[in-house]
C-alpha positions, 0 to 999 in steps of 0.5 A: 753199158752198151750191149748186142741182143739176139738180133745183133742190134746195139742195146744201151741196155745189158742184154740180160736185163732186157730178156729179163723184164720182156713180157710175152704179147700172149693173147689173153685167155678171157674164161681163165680170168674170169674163173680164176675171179670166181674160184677166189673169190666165192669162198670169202663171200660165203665166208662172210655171209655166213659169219666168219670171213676168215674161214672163207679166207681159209677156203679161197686158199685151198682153190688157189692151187687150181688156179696156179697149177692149171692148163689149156689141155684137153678136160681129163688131162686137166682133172688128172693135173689138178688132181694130183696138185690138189692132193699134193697141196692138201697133204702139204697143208696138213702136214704144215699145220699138224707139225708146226707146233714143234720147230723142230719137227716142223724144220725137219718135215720141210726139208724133207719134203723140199728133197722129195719134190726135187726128186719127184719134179724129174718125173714129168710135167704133172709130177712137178706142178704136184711136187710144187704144190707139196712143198709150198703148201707145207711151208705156208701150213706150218706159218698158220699153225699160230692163227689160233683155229684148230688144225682139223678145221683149217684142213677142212676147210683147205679141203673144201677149197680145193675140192671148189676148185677142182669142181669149178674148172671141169663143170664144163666138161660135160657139155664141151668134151671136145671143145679144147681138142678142136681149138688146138686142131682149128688154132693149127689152121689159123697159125698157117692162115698166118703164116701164109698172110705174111707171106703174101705180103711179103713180111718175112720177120712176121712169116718167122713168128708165125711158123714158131707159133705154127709148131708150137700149135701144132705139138700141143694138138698132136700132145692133146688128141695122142692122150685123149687117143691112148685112154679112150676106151676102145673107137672113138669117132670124134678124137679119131677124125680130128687126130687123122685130120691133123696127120693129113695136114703134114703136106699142107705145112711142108708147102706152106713152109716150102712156099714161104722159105722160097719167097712165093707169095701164095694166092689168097683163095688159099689163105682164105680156105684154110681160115674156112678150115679152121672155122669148120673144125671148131664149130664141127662142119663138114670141111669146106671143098678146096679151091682147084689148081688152074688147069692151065697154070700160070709157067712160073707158078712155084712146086710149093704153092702147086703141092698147097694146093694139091695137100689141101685138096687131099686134105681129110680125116677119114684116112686111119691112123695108128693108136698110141698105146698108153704106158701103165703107171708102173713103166712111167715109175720105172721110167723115173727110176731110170732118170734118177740112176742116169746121171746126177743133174736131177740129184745135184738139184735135189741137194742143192734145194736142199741146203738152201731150204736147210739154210732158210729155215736155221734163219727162220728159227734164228731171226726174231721175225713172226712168221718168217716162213716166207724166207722158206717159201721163196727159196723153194719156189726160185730152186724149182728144179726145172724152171729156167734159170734160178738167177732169173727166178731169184730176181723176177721174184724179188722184183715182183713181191716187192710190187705185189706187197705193196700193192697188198698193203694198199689194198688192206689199208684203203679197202674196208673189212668186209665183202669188199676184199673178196673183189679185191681178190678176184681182181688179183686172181685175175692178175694171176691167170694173166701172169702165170705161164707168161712172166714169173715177175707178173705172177709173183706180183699177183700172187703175192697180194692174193696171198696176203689178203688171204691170210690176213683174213684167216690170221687178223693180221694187217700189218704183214706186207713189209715182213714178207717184203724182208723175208722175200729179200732174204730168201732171194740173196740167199739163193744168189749166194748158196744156190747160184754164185757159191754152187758147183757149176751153176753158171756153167752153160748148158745149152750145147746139149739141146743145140747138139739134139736139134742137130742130130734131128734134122739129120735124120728128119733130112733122111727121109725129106731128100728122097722121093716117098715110096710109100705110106709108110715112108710119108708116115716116117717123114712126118713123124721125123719132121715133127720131131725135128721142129719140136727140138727146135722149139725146145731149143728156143725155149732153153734159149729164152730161160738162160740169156736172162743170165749174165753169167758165161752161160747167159754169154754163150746162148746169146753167141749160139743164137745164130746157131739156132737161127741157122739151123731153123732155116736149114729145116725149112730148107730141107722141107723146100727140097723134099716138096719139090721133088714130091712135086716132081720139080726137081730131081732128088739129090744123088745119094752121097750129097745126102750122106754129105748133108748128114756127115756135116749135121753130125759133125755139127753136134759133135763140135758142140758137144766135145768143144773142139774145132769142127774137122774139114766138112765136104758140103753137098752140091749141086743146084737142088741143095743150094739152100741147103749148101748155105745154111749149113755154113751158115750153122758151122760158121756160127758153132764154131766161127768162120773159117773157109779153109774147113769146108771142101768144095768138090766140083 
C-alpha cells in the first residue's frame, strides 16, 4: 500500500502506521530516570530486609503514581500535581480494596467512578492526571482484595508509597527553589541560539524545527513564572526579574523570526551572546553586555539582524511588569461548571467511558479468568477523555503490553525471588520516565512489567503475564468495537475547530504587528497577541499529531490540512518580518485598508473551515511591503479549500 506523509513525500508504509510507532527524539532527562529508579525500587528492598518483600511490593505501588503523574514544572506546581494525584490514588485503592469483596458493589463503584473521572478530567490539567489516577488505582485495588492481607494494611502501605514518593520528588526544593524557572527561561535563550545556528548556515528545515522548539520553550517559561508570579506572597525579586526578562525578550524573538523568515544569515557574535544569555540566567550572573551594531553598517545589512542587535542591547529584567491575579478555587470550580453546561463533548465522552467500562467489567464477572480487572484497566486508560485519538491509544497500548508482558514474564522466570527484582524494577522505572510524556507504546511497554512485578511480589503469584496479555487484547477490542467503530461521531474529523482558532489569532495578532507601535502599551499588546497566536499554532500542531495516527476520515482530512497548518505558520513569521521592518524604520506601514484585507481574508479562512462551504471571493493586500504576506495567504486558502484563481481579486 503506497501512501503520502505530511510532508508530501511517497511512503510504502500506510501514513497512520508511521505517525503511529514515531518515537520523539526528546532529550533524556537524567534526574527523572534516576528517581524514578530510587522511588520503585527502595520500598522492596526495605521490604525484604525487613522480612516481607510483598509489603515493600505494596509500598512501591503507591510511589508509582509519583513517577507517572509528574512534571518539569516549577516545585509547588509539582506538589499541588502530585498532591492531588496521590490522593486521588490512595482514595482510588481504598475504595477498591474495601469493596472488592462484593462484585457487585465493587462493579458499581468502578463504573461510577470511571464517569466521575470523565467529568472531572474536563477540569484541567491537574484535574484529569488526579481523575486518572482515581480510576486506575480503584480497579487495580479491587483485583488485590483476594491477596489475603487485610485491607487496612495493604492501604497503610499504599499510603506509605505515596507519601515516599511524594517526599523524594520535592526534597530538592529547598536548596533549588528556582532552579526549574531558570532552565525554562535559560532553554529559551538556547532554543533561539538554535534557531539563529540554523539560520546562519542556512539549514531552513532545522530553522523550522528550532522555532517550534522555541515556542514550546517559550510558553512553559511564561506557564511557569505566571504561576509562581500569582501565588507569591506579595514581591518576589527573583520570579519578577526572570519574568521581566523574558517579556523583554519579545523583540529579540521577532528579530530572530524576522531574520530567519528573510533568509538572513545573522552574525555569529550574536549567536554567541545569546547562548552567554542562557548561561548567565541558569547560573544567576549579571547578563553579559551586548555586541554593538557597527556604527558604520555594512548597506546591505538587513532590518531584522539590525532590530536583533538593538532588542539584545535593550535586553533587561529591570523593566516591571504587571502581576497575573490568581483565580480563587471557587471561580476554577464555576469555570467547570460552565464547561460541563456548555456543550456535550465532555459529557458524550463521559457516557462513552462509561459503557465501555460497564461492558468491561459484565466480561469481568462472565469470563472464568482470575483476576481479569485488567480488561477494566485497559478500557480506562485508552477512553482517557483528553488523551488523543482512542484508535491510537487502543493499538499503542495492545502493542505495548504485548512486549511489556513478556518482558515481565522473563524477568520473573530468570531473576531470582529476592532483592535482585527490586533492580529489576528500578530499570523499568527508569524505562518509565523515558516513555511517558514521549510514546503511550514506550510507556505501556514499561509499565506494564513494573506492575507485574509489583504485584507478584504482593500476591505470590508468578504465572500472570499471559493473563494480562489476554484481558489487555480484550479491553483493546473492546474499545475499537463500542468506543471507536459502533460510537456516534468518533472518526468524525475534528481538527477544523483548532485550524479556525489559529486563523482568528493571527488576524488579530496582525492588528497590532502591521502598524507602528505608539506605546508601552501597544508593544505589551503586540507581544500578548504574538504569544497567543504561536501557542494556537503550537496546540494545532499537537491535535494534528494525535489525529493523523487515524485511518479514519478524520486521520484523512488532518493530513489534507497539513498544508494548511504549515501555511498558516509561514504567514505568522511573515507578519512578524513586516512589523519588525517597520519597527526598524525599513519600511513604511501598509495603509490601512491593506491591513483590513489581511484580516477579512483570515476570517474568511476560519469561516471556510468551520461551515465547510467554499471560501467567497478573497481581495488579497497589496503592495511590495506585504508581498510575503500576499503569498502565504494564498498559500492558506488554496490548502482549506483547494486552488482556485478565480477566488482571489487583485486590484491594482
Amino acid at each position: 500500500m503506497v501512501d503520502v506523509d505530511a510532508s508530501g513525500r511517497r511512503s510504502a508504509t500506510p501514513r497512520w502506521v508511521v505517525h503511529l510507532l514515531r518515537v520523539p527524539l526528546d532529550p533524556i532527562r537524567w534526574n527523572q530516570l534516576l528517581r524514578a529508579a530510587v522511588v520503585l525500587s527502595v520500598p522492596i528492598v526495605v521490604g525484604y530486609l525487613l522480612g516481607n518483600i510483598g509489603y515493600g511490593a505494596l509500598a512501591s505501588t503507591g510511589a508509582l503514581p509519583s513517577i507517572t503523574a509528574d512534571t518539569t514544572d516549577t516545585y509547588r506546581g509539582r506538589a499541588v500535581r502530585l498532591v492531588g494525584a496521590l490522593s486521588a490514588a490512595v482514595l482510588g485503592f481504598g475504595l477498591g480494596i474495601l469493596t472488592g469483596d462484593d462484585p457487585v458493589m465493587s462493579v458499581v463503584v468502578v463504573i461510577v467512578v470511571a464517569a466521575v473521572s470523565a467529568l472531572i478530567s474536563d477540569a484541567g490539567s491537574n484535574a484529569s492526571i488526579a481523575a486518572l489516577q482515581l480510576f486506575v488505582f480503584t480497579v487495580l485495588g479491587s483485583g488485590l482484595v483476594s491477596d489475603g492481607s487485610a485491607a487496612w494494611v495493604s492501604l497503610t502501605l499504599f499510603c506509605v508509597g505515596a507519601g515516599w514518593g511524594l517526599f523524594v520528588a520535592l526534597v530538592g526544593w529547598t536548596v533549588r527553589a528556582t532552579s526549574p524557572e531558570r532552565s525554562a527561561v535559560a532553554q529559551v535563550y538556547l532554543e533561539l541560539a538554535t534557531m539563529l545556528s540554523a539560520a546562519e548556515a542556512g539549514d531552513d528545515e532545522a530553522a523550522l524545527d528550532a522555532r517550534h522548539q522555541l515556542t514550546k520553550a517559550l510558553n512553559t517559561a511564561y506557564d511557569r513564572l505566571l504561576r509562581a508570579r500569582s501565588w507569591l506572597p506579595g514581591r518576589d525579586d527573583t520570579y519578577r526579574k526572570l519574568l521581566n526578562l523574558l517579556t523583554a525578550t519579545t523583540p529579540a524573538i521577532e528579530a530572530t523570526v524576522a531574520a530567519v523568515n528573510s533568509g538572513v544569515r545573522p552574525p555569529r557574535e550574536l549567536i554567541a551572546h545569546v547562548t552567554d544569555l542562557a548561561t548567565a540566567v541558569l547560573s544567576d550572573r549579571p547578563l553579559p553586555r551586548a555586541p554593538r551594531l557597527p556604527e558604520e553598517p555594512r548597506p546591505d545589512t538587513a532590518p531584522a539582524v539590525a532590530a536583533l542587535y538593538q532588542a539584545l542591547r535593550d535586553l533587561g529584567p529591570d523593566e516591571e511588569r504587571l502581576r497575573r491575579t490568581r483565580p480563587s478555587a471557587w471561580e476554577r470550580v464555576v469555570a467547570w461548571v460552565k464547561t460541563l453546561a456548555s456543550g456535550p463533548l465532555v459529557w458524550s465522552a463521559a457516557v462513552r467511558l462509561t459503557v465501555c467500562v460497564a461492558l468491561a467489567e459484565l466480561l469481568r464477572l462472565v469470563l472464568p479468568m482470575d483476576r481479569s480487572y485488567w480488561i477494566t484497566l485497559t478500557v480506562g486508560l485508552v477512553l482517557k477523555p483528553d488523551y488523543g485519538s482512542v484508535f491510537g491509544r487502543a493499538v499503542l497500548r495492545g502493542l505495548g503490553t504485548v512486549v511489556g508482558a513478556g518482558i515481565g514474564t522473563l524477568a520473573l522466570s530468570m531473576v531470582p525471588y529476592g532483592p535482585a527484582l527490586a533492580l529489576v524494577v528500578a530499570l523499568f522505572g527508569m524505562g518509565v520516565a523515558i516513555g511517558k510524556g514521549r510514546h503511550y507504546g514506550l510507556l505501556s511497554a514499561f509499565v506494564t512489567p513494573v506492575i507485574l512485578v509489583q504485584m507478584a511480589l504482593s500476591s505470590g503469584d508468578y504465572a500472570v503475564a499471559s493473563v494480562r496479555v489476554i484481558d489487555t487484547a480484550i479491553g483493546c477490542v473492546l474499545v475499537l468495537v463500542f468506543g471507536y467503530l459502533l460510537w456516534p461521531g468518533s472518526r468524525r474529523p475534528v481538527l477544523g475547530g483548532r485550524l479556525a482558532d489559529a486563523a482568528e489569532a493571527i488576524s488579530e495578532y496582525a492588528e497590532y504587528a502591521l502598524r507602528p507601535v505608539a506605546d508601552e502599551d501597544a508593544r505589551l499588546a503586540r507581544s500578548r497577541r504574538r504569544r497567543n497566536c504561536y501557542r494556537e499554532l503550537s496546540n494545532l500542531r499537537t491535535a494534528f499529531q494525535q489525529i493523523v495516527v487515524e485511518p479514519s476520515a478524520a486521520g484523512r482530512q488532518a493530513v489534507a490540512w497539513w498544508p494548511a497548518i504549515v501555511a498558516l505558520e509561514q504567514l505568522t513569521d511573515a507578519v512578524t518580518a513586516v512589523g519588525v521592518a517597520i519597527d526598524q524604520g525599513a519600511t513604511e506601514p501598509p495603509p490601512e485598508r491593506e491591513v483590513r484585507k489581511v484580516r477579512a481574508a483570515l476570517a474568511e479562512i476560519a469561516l471556510a473551515v468551520r461551515t465547510g462551504l467554499k471560501a467567497p471571493e478573497i481581495e488579497l493586500p497589496e503592495g511590495e511591503v506585504l508581498a510575503d504576506v500576499r503569498t502565504q495567504l494564498t498559500s492558506a486558502v488554496d490548502a482549506v479549500a483547494g486552488p482556485d484563481p478565480r477566488r482571489f481579486r487583485h486590484v491594482r
